[in-house]
N, C-alpha and C positions, 0 to 999 in steps of 0.2 A: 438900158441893158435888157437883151431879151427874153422872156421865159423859158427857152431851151441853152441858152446858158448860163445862168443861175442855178439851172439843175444838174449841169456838168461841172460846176464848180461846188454844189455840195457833193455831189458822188466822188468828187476827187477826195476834196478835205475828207468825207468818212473813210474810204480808202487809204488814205493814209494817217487817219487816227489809229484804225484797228493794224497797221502794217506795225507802227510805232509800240502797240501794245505788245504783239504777237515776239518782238523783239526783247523788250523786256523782259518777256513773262519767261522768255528760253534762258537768256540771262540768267536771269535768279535760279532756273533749274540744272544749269550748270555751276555758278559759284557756289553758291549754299554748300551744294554737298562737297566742294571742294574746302572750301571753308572748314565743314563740320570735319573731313576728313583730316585735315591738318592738322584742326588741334586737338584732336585726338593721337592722330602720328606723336604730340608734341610730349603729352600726355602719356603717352606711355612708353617713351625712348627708353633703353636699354642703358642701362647701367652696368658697368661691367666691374664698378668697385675697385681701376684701377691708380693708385695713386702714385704717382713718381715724387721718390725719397731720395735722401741723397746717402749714397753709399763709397764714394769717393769723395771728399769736400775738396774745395778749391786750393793751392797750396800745398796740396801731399804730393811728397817724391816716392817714386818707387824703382829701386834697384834688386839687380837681383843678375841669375845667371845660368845657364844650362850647361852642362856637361855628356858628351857619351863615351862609351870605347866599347871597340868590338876587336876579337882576333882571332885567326882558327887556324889549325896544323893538320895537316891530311896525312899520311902515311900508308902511299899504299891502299888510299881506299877503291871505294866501286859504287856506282853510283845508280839506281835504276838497268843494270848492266849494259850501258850506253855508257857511261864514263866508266873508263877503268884504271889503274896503276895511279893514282892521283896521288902526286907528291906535291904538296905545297903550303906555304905559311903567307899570313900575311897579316895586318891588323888599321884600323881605320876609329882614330878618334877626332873632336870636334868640342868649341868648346864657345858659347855664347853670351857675351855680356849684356846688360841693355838698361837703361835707364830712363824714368819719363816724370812727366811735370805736370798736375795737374792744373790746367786756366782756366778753367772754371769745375762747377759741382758734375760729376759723373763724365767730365770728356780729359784726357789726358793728350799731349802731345811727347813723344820720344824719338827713343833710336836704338839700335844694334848694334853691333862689331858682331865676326861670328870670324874663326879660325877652324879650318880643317887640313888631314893629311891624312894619307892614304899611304898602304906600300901592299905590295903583292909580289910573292917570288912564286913561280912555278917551275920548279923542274921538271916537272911531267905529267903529263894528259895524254890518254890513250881517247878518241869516239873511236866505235863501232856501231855501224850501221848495217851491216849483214859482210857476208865476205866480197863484196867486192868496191865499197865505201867504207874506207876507216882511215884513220891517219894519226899520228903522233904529234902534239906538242914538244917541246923540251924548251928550257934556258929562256926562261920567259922573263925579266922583270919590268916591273912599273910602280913610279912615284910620283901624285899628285901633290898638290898643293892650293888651297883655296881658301880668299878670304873676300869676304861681300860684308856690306854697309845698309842700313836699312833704316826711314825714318817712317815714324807711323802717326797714327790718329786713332785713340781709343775712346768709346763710348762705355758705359756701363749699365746695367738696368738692377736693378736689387731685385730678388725674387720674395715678392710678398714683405711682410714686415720684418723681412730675417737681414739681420748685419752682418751676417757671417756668410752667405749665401749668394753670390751671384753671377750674372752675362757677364759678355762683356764683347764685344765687336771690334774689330781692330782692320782700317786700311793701310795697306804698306804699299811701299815704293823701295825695292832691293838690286842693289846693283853689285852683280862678282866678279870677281877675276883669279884667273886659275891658271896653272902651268902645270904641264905631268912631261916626264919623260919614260918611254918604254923600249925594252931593247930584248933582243930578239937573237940566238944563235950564238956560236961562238966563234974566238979564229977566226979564219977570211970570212966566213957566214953571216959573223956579226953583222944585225941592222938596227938602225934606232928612228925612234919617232918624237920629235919634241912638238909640243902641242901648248897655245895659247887660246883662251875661251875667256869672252867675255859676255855676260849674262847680266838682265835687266827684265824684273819679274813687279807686277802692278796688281796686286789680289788683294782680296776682303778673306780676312780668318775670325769667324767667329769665337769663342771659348768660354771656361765656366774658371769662377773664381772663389777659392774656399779659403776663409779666415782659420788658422789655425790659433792666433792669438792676437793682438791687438796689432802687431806689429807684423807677422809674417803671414803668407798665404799660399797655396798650394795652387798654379795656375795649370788649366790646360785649354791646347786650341790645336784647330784643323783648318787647313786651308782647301777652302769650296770656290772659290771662283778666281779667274786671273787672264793676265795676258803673260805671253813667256816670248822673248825674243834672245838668242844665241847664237853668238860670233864665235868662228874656228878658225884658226890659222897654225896649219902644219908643217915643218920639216923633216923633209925623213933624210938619212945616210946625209943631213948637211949640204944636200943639192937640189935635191924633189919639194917642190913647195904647192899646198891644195889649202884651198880655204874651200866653207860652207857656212850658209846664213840658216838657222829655222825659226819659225815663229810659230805661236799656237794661241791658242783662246780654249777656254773650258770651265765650266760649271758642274763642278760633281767634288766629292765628297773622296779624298784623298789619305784613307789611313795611313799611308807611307811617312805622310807628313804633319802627324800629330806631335805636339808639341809639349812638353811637360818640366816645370820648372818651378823650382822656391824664389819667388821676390819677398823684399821685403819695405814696407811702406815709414816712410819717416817723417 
């Protein structure tokens, strides 16, 4: 072997002693501090103190029921002076059952029944809009009728160490069906409208739940998020027939549809 390469063959092997070092040495000044970083992250996690309790146990029934009624008599009233001569009565109640099962600790499975009914007579409606937009109502009636099904999935969360005190989340799946009939004029004038709707609503309502004693509790909830799809099929005068489809999606915060009710847990 010749003396010009024994000497390319040490200048290799050094060259790649000090490559293999240079390698390492980056190594370690990259892990270490990843290292050191870590178990310090580890070291000082965040505690946030929260512990899940059980504040429905597995086994508990809960029944319970809503109630509303509303009704109003006009006489002659006047409205923002845009509605005038207002003669009308009418009144709208609603009444909801619902029952659920707890399977395991803090989740319940149930359901709903819900009944309503509506009436409105109007004998008279004046708008004005200036003097040359105005028009008359008169001999106005309409009666609804609605009743929907609904089963759910409820979670519950206790707030802090309180047994009296807490969430509670609830997924539903509600399907309605409704009839109204509205008719219009009198004498030959007479016209009517009968109307079928069927309605299938998919939403998350959160709500708060208050122990009033061992066995009863004061619930309320609002519904913030859903899908809404509704079917129309019309006859008017018993000869003219229109249907309509709509659907919707939305996420907000719907005080129309807070919900307030005494269950009570067994």
């Amino acid at each position: 072997m010749s003396t010009t390469y024994r000497y390319l063959l040490i200048i290799m092997k050094n060259l790649l002693n000090n490559m293999i070092k240079n390698i390492l040495y980056i190594l370690c000044l990259v892990i270490f501090p990843l290292s050191v970083f870590g178990k310090e992250a580890k070291d000082t996690k965040y505690d946030r103190g929260i512990v899940m309790k059980t504040f429905i146990p597995k086994g508990q029934w809960m029944v319970g029921t809503t109630f509303s009624y509303s009704e109003h008599v006009d006489d002659n009233f006047e409205f923002l002076s845009v509605l005038k001569d207002i003669d009308s009565e009418g009144y709208t109640f609603k009444i909801t059952p619902l029952v659920s099962y707890a399977i395991r600790n803090n989740i319940s499975i149930g359901g709903r029944l819900a009944y309503s009914r509506s009436y409105t007579k109007l004998d008279n409606i004046s708008l004005s809009l200036g003097d040359d937009l105005s028009f008359d109502i008169e001999d106005y009636h309409d009666v609804s009728h609605t009743i929907s099904g609904a089963v759910f999935l409820r979670t519950y969360l206790n707030l802090g160490d309180s047994k009296r005190f807490g969430l509670f989340n609830e997924a539903r799946v509600t399907y309605g069906y409704s009839t109204s009939k509205s008719t219009s004029g009198t004498g030959v004038d007479l016209s009517g409208v009968h109307q079928l709707k069927h309605s299938l609503n998919i939403g998350v309502a959160p709500g708060l739940t208050v122990f009033i004693n061992d066995y009863a509790a004061v619930e309320a909830s609002v519904n913030v998020a859903g899908l809404d799809f509704k079917w129309y099929d019309q006859t008017k005068d018993q000869v003219y027939k229109g249907s309509r489809h709509a659907s919707s999606a939305n996420f907000k915060i719907n005080l129309l549809s807070i919900d307030l009710g005494i269950v009570f847990y067994l």
